[in-house]
C-alpha positions in Angstrom: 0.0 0.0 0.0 1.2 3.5 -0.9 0.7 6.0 1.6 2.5 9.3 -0.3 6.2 8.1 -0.3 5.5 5.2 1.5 5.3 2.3 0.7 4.5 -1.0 2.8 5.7 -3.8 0.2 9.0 -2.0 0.6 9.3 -1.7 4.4 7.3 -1.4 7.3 5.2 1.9 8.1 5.7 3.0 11.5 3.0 6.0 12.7 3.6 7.3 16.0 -0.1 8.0 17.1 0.5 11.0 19.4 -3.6 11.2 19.5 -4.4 13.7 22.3 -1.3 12.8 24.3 -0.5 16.2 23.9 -3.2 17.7 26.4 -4.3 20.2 24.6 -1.0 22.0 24.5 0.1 23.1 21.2 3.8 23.0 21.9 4.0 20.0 23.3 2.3 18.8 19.8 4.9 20.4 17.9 7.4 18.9 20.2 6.1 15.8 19.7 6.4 15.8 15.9 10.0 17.0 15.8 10.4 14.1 18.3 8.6 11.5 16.5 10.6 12.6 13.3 13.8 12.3 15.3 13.1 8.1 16.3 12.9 7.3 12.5 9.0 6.9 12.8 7.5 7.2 9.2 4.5 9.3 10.2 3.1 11.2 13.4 -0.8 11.0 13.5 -2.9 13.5 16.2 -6.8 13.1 16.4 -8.9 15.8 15.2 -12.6 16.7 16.5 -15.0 19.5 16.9 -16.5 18.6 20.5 -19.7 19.0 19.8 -19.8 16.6 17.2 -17.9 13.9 19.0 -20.0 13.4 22.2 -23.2 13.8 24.2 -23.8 17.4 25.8 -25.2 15.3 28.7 -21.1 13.6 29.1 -20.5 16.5 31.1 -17.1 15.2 32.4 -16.3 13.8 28.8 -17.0 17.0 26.9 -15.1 18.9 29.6 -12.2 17.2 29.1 -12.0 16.9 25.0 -12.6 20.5 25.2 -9.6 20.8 27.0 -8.1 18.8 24.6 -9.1 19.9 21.3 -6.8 21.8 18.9 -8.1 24.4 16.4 -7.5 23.5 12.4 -5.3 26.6 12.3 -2.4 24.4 15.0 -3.3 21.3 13.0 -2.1 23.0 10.1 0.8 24.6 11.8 1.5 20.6 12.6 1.2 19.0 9.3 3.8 22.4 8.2 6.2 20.9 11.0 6.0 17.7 10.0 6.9 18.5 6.3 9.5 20.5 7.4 10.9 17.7 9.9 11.0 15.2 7.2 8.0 13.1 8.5 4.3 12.0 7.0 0.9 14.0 8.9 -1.8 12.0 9.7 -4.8 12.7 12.2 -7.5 11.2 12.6 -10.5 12.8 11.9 -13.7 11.9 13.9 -16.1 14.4 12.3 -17.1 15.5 8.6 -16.3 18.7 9.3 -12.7 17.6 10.8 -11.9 15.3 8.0 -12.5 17.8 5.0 -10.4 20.2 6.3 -7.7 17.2 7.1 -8.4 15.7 3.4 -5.9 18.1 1.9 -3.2 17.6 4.0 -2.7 13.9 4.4 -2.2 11.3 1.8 -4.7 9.0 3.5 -7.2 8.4 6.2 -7.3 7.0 9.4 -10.7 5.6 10.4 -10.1 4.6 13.8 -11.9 1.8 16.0 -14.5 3.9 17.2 -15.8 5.0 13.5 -16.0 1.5 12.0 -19.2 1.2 12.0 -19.8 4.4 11.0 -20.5 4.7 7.5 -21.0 8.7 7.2 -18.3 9.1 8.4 -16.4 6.5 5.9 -18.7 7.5 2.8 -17.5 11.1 3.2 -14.1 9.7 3.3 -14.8 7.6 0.8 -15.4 10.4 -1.7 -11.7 11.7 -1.8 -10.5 8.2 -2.8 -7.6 8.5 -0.6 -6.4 5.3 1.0 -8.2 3.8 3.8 -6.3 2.8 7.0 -8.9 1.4 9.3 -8.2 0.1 12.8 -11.3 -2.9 13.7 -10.7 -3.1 17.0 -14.4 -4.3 18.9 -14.7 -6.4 15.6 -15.4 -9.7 14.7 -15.8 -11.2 10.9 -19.2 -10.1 10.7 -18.7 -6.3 11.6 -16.0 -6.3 8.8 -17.7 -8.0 6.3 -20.2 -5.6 6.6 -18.3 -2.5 6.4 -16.3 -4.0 3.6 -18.9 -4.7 1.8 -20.0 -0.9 2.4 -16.7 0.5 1.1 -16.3 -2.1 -2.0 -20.0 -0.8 -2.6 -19.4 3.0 -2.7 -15.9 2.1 -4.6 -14.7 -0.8 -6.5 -13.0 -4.1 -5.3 -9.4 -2.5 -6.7 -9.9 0.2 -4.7 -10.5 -2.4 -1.5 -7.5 -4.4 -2.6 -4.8 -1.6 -2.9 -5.9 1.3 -0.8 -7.5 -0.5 2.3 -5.9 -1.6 5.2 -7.2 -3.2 8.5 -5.3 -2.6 11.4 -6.0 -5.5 14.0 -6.2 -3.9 17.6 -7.4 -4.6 20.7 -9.8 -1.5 22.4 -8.4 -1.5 25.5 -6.3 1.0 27.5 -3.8 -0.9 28.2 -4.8 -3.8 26.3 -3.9 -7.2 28.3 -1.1 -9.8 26.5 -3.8 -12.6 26.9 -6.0 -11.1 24.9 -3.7 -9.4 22.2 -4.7 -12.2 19.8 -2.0 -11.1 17.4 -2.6 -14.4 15.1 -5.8 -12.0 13.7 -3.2 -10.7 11.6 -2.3 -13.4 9.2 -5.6 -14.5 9.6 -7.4 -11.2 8.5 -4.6 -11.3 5.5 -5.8 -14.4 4.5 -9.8 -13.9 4.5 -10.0 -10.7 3.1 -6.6 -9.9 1.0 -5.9 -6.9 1.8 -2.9 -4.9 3.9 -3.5 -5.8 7.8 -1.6 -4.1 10.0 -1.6 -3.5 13.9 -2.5 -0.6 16.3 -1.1 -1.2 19.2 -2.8 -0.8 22.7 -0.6 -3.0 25.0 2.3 -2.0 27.1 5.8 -2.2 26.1 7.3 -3.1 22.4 6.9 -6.6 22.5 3.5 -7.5 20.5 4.4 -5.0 17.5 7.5 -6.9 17.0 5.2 -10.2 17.3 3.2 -8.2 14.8 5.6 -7.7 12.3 6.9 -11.5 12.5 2.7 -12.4 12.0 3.2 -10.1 8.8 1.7 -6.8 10.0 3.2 -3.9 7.6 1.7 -1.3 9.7 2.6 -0.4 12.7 0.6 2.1 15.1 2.2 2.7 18.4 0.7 5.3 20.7 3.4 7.6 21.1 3.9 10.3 24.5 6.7 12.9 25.2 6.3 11.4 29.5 5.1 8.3 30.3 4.0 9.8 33.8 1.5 11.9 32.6 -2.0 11.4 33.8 -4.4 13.9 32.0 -4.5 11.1 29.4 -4.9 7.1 29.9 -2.7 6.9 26.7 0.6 7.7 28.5 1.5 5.0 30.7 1.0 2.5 27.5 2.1 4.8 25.0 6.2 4.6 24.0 8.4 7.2 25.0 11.1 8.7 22.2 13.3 6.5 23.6 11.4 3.3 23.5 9.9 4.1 20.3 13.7 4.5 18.8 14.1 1.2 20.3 11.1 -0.2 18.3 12.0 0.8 15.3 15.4 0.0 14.9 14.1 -3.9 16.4 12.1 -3.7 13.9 14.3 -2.8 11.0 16.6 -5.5 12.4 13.8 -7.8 11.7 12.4 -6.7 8.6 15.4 -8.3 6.4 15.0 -11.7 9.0 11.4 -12.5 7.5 12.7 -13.8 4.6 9.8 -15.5 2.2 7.0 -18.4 2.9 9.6 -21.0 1.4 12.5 -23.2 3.3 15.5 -22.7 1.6 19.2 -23.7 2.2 20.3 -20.0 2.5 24.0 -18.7 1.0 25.4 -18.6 4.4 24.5 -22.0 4.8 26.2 -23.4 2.1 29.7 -23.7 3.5 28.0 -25.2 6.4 26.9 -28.3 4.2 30.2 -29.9 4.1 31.5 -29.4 7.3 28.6 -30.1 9.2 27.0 -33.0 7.1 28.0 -36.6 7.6 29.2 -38.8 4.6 30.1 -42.5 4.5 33.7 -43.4 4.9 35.0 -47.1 5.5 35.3 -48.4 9.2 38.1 -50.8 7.8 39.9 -51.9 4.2 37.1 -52.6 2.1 38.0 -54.8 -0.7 36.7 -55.1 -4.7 33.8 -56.7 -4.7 33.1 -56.7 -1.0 29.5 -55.6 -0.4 29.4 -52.4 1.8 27.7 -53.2 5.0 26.8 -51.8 8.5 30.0 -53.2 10.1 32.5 -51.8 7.3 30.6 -48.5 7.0 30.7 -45.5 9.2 29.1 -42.2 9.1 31.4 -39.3 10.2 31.9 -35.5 9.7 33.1 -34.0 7.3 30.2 -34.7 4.3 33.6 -35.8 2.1 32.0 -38.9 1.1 28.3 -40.3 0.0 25.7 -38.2 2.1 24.5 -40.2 5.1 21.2 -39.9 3.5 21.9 -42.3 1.2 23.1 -44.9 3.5 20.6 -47.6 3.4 20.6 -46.7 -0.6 24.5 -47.6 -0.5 24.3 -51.1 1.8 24.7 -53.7 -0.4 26.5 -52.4 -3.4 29.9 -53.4 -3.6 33.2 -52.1 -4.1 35.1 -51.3 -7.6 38.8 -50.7 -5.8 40.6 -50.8 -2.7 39.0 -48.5 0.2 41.3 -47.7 2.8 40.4 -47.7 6.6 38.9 -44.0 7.5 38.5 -42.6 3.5 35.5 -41.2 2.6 33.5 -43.7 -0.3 32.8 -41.7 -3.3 29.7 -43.1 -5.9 32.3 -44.1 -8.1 33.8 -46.6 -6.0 30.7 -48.3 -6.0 28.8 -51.0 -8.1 25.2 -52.0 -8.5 24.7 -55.0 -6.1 24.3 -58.3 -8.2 21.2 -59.8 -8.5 21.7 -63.8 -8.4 18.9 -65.0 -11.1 18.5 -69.1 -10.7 
């Protein structure tokens, strides 16, 4: 999947999702972009909201806080200016119409996060840029995505769900226990539906979005904070911190090459390996012409010199065509057919 420059058949995406982590402070969010741009992270991703149209006026404590939270479109822009200028890829989520047309010029996709879905306004407005789709199904089972599948392969075309959808497997929890991290969802969505899976990760620590990457997740979305003792958001204590988030990604471009491909090979640094630590036939004692090799005049010793030792049983039987010393290796060529007695 292409996301801008980016591109997921070539390497793993990494987004630092720095969602509200930034309290509502608009330096801290620009610190946090020159910060995720600094770890190597491919793209730094906010959330962007209008209160009002996010929740209930009766969520008094709820809207309270998001108010606190919320960043004007002017600062988001400001951002996605940083980000360019830092040398990393925007992205917020948007979890309003209003919110997401003023984000569609900006990003080279959209996140549709967890939350939104089910919500198909939301995704048929989206829909109507024909930007790329990255959308995160935690609180999901088969059905719920067939369904809203269906709904975007309706309102597009089944290329368009093949090379510019993505489904991030995540778990919606805050922090999201190991138990339940069910990371084999990711070859298993890759499989049933064919498209990009990734993983947005909800769990503490680094250790499930490396097991993510080994499942074959090409996205990766950690929740990313400048202090992990923050408390004005729940996101800090299992979000990474610049440090751990550097960590993450060079693991995981340590791993990348290690994947390989869905094939057992003998590998070129393996192939010195062959001789010196194969076995090969060589003769326990002086085997004479015509003597018929057999389990007391045969050994099976390092180095692979001689006939591999899988062909032992093959080789009992046949007999010699010269002289074989005591400890040389047999060759195939000092070997004849065994002779079949007719009567």
């Amino acid at each position: 999947m292409r996301l801008g420059s980016l591109d997921s058949s070539q390497r793993v995406i990494v987004i630092a999702e720095a969602g509200i982590n930034h309290e509502g402070s608009f330096d801290r969010a620009l610190t946090m972009v020159d910060e995720a741009a600094s770890t190597g992270a491919d793209i730094v991703k906010f959330q962007t909201y209008k209160t009002e149209q996010l929740v209930l006026p009766r969520e008094s404590a709820r809207v309270a806080q998001r108010r606190r939270f919320e960043l004007s479109f002017e600062q988001f822009g400001l951002l996605a200016e940083r980000a360019e200028k830092v040398g990393i890829t925007f992205l917020s989520t948007a979890f309003d119409e209003e919110s997401l047309e003023f984000l569609a010029p900006r990003m080279p996709a959209f996140k549709i996060s967890s939350v939104d879905f089910t919500n198909e306004r939301l995704i048929a407005r989206a829909l109507m840029f024909r930007k790329p789709l990255l959308m995160s199904c935690g609180m999901s089972d088969d059905a719920t995505i067939e369904r809203t599948l269906a709904f975007v392969g309706m309102r597009t075309s089944a290329d368009f769900l093949k090379q510019s959808v993505a489904l991030l497997h995540c778990v919606s929890s805050y922090p999201a226990p190991y138990e339940q991290l069910n990371l084999r969802s990711i070859p298993y969505l890759a499989k049933r539906y064919g498209l990009e899976v990734g993983y947005s990760d909800h769990a503490m620590g680094i250790t499930a979005s490396l097991g993510a990457v080994a499942l074959g997740a090409r996205i990766i979305e950690k929740h990313f904070t400048l202090d992990k003792s923050l408390t004005g958001v729940r996101d800090h204590q299992l979000s990474a911190d610049p440090a751990e988030l550097r960590e993450l990604i060079q693991a995981i471009r340590q791993l990348e090459p290690a994947l390989g491909v869905s094939a057992k090979q003998i590998m070129p640094a393996e192939q010195a390996s062959i001789r010196a630590m194969r076995r090969g036939l060589v003769a326990a004692c002086a085997i004479q012409p015509g003597e018929a090799l057999t389990p007391g005049n045969v050994m099976v010793l390092l180095p692979g010199e001689g006939i591999p030792s899988q062909e032992y049983f093959q080789s009992l039987g046949k007999s010699a065509t010269r002289v074989i010393q005591a400890g040389e290796p047999i060759q195939h060529e000092d070997l004849a057919e065994a002779k079949v007695s007719r009567r």
